[in-house]
C-alpha positions in Angstrom: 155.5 21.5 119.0 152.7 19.0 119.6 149.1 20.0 119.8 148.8 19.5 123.4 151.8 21.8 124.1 150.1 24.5 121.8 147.0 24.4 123.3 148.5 24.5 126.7 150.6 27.4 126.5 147.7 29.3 124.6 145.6 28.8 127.8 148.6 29.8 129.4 148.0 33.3 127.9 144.9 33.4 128.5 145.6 33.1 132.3 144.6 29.0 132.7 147.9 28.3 133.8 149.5 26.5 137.1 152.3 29.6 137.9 154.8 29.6 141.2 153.4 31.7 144.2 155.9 34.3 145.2 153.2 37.3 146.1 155.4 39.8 148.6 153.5 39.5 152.0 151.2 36.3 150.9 153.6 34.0 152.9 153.9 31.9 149.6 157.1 30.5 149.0 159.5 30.4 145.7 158.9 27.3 143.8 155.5 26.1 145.3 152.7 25.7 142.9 149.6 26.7 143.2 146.6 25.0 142.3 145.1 25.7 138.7 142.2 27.8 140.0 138.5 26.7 138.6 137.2 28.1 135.4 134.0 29.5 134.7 131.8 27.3 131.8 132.6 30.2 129.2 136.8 29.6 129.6 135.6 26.0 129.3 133.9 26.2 126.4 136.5 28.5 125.1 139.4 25.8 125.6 137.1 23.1 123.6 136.5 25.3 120.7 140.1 26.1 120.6 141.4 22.6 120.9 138.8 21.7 118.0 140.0 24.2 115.4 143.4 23.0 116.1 142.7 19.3 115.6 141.3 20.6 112.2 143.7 23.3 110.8 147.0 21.6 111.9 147.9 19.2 109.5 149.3 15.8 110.3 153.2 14.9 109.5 152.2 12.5 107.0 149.9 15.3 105.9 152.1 18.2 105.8 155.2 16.1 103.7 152.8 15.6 101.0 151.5 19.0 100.9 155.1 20.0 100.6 156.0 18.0 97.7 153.8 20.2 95.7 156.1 22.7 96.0 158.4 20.8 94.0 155.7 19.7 90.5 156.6 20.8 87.3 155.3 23.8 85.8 154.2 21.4 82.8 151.6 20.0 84.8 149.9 22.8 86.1 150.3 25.3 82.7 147.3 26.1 80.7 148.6 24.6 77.0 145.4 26.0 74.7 146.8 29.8 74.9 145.3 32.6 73.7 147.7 34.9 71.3 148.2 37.7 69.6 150.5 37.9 66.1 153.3 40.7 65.5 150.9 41.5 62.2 147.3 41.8 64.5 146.1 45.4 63.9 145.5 47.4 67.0 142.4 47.7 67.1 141.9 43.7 67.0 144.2 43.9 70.2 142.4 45.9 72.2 138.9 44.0 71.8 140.7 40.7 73.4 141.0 42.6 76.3 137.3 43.2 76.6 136.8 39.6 75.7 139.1 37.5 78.1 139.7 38.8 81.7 143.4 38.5 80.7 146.1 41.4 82.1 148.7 40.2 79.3 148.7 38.5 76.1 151.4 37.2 74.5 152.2 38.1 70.8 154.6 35.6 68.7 155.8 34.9 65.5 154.7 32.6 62.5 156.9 30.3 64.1 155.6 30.4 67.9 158.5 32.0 68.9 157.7 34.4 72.1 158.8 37.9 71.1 156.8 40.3 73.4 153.6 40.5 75.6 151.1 43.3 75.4 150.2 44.7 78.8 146.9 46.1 79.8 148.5 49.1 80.8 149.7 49.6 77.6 147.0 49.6 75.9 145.1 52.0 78.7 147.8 55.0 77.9 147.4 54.9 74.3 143.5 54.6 74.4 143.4 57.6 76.8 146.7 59.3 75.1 143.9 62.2 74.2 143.7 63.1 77.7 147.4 63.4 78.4 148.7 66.6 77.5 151.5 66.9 75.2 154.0 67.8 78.2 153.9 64.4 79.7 153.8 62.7 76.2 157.2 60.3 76.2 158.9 59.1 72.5 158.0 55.3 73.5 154.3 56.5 74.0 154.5 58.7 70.7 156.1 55.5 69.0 153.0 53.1 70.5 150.2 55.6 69.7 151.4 55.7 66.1 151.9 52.3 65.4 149.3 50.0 63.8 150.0 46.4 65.1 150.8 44.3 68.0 154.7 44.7 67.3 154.4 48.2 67.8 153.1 48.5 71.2 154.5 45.0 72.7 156.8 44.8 75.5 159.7 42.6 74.3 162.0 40.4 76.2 159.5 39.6 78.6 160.0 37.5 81.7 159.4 33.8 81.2 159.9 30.4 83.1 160.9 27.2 82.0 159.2 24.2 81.0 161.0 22.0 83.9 160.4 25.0 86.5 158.7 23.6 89.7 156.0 25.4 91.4 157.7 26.9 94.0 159.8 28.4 91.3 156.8 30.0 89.4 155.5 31.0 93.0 158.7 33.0 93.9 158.9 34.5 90.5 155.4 36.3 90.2 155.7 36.8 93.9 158.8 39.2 92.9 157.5 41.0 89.8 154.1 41.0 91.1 152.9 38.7 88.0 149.3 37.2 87.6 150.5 35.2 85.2 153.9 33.9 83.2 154.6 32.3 79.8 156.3 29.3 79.9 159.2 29.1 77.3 160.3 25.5 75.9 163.6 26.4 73.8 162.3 30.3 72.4 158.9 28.8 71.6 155.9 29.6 73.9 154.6 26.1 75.6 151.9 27.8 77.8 150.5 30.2 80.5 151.1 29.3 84.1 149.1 31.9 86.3 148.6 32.6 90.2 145.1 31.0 89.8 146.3 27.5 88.8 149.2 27.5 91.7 146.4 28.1 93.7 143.9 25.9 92.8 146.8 23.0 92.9 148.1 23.7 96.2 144.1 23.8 97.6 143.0 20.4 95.7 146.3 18.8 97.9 145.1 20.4 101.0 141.6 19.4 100.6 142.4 15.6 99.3 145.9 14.7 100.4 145.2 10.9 100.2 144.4 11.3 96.8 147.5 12.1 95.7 
């Protein structure tokens, strides 16, 4: 639908519109227009002010294909690479002060060979610091297992969700839309490659939006 045609039937809505007279009694007849009645400075202004935000928040075609081919740019390009990790063998305690240092929900934990084997969760790591306050009832063996383990291999989540190296962005999108995800290791062949997080699909899609002749 073109901008005119927008604009137009919104005014339509709003009552600006040329409409067939067919009042009972009015003498009118069926299929006679009447005139588009006068409007007051303030519909005016109203019609300007709406016709202006539409010139600037409907992209052009040329515009809106190369905001669309976003959707398709690997995950490679986007992914943060410098990661911060977390060892099987990291004590506990070491654990739980990255999470008052980096504003981080997850971390990953790996092997001495950069393998991915788990993430540790920020909710994790809230039950077991505030296990004292649970009572014993509502205590669960996994819980029992994490609050009496020493390292990061003991409380990690394994088998955690990832997304490939030659994902696009549209795939990350979709996948943290689903599992409600801030962010998602990438995997390249078992080996953790990077972070890709809401944040940076974000920011992407944005710089596009704001400079889509720099592309």
């Amino acid at each position: 639908m073109g901008k005119i045609s927008f604009l137009t039937n919104n005014l339509a809505g709003m009552g600006f519109s040329q409409g067939n007279s067919n009042e009972e009694g009015g003498g009118g007849k069926k299929g006679i227009e009447k005139p588009l009645e006068k409007v007051s400075e303030k519909e005016e202004g109203l019609s300007d002010t709406l016709g202006e935000f539409l010139e600037d928040f409907m992209p052009s075609e040329q515009t809106g294909e190369r905001f669309e081919s976003c959707l398709w740019i690997t995950i490679k390009e986007l992914m943060t690479r410098d990661v911060v990790t977390v060892r099987e063998d990291t004590p506990m305690e070491e654990v739980f002060s990255l999470f008052g240092k980096f504003p981080y929900h997850t971390f990953p934990v790996v092997n001495e060979k950069n393998e991915l084997v788990g993430i540790i969760d920020l909710d994790v790591v809230l039950e077991i610091l505030l296990l004292c306050l649970v009572p014993r009832s509502k205590h669960t063996p996994l819980t029992a297992i994490r609050s009496l383990g020493g390292k990061a291999g003991d409380i990690m989540i394994t088998h955690p969700v990832t997304i490939s190296l030659d994902a696009t962005l549209k795939d990350a999108s979709d996948l943290m839309m689903k599992h409600r995800f801030d962010r998602v290791c990438v995997n390249d062949n078992g080996k953790l490659a990077g972070i890709i997080s809401k944040k940076d699909l974000v920011k992407e899609i944005c710089r596009r939006r704001k400079n889509p002749d720099k592309l």
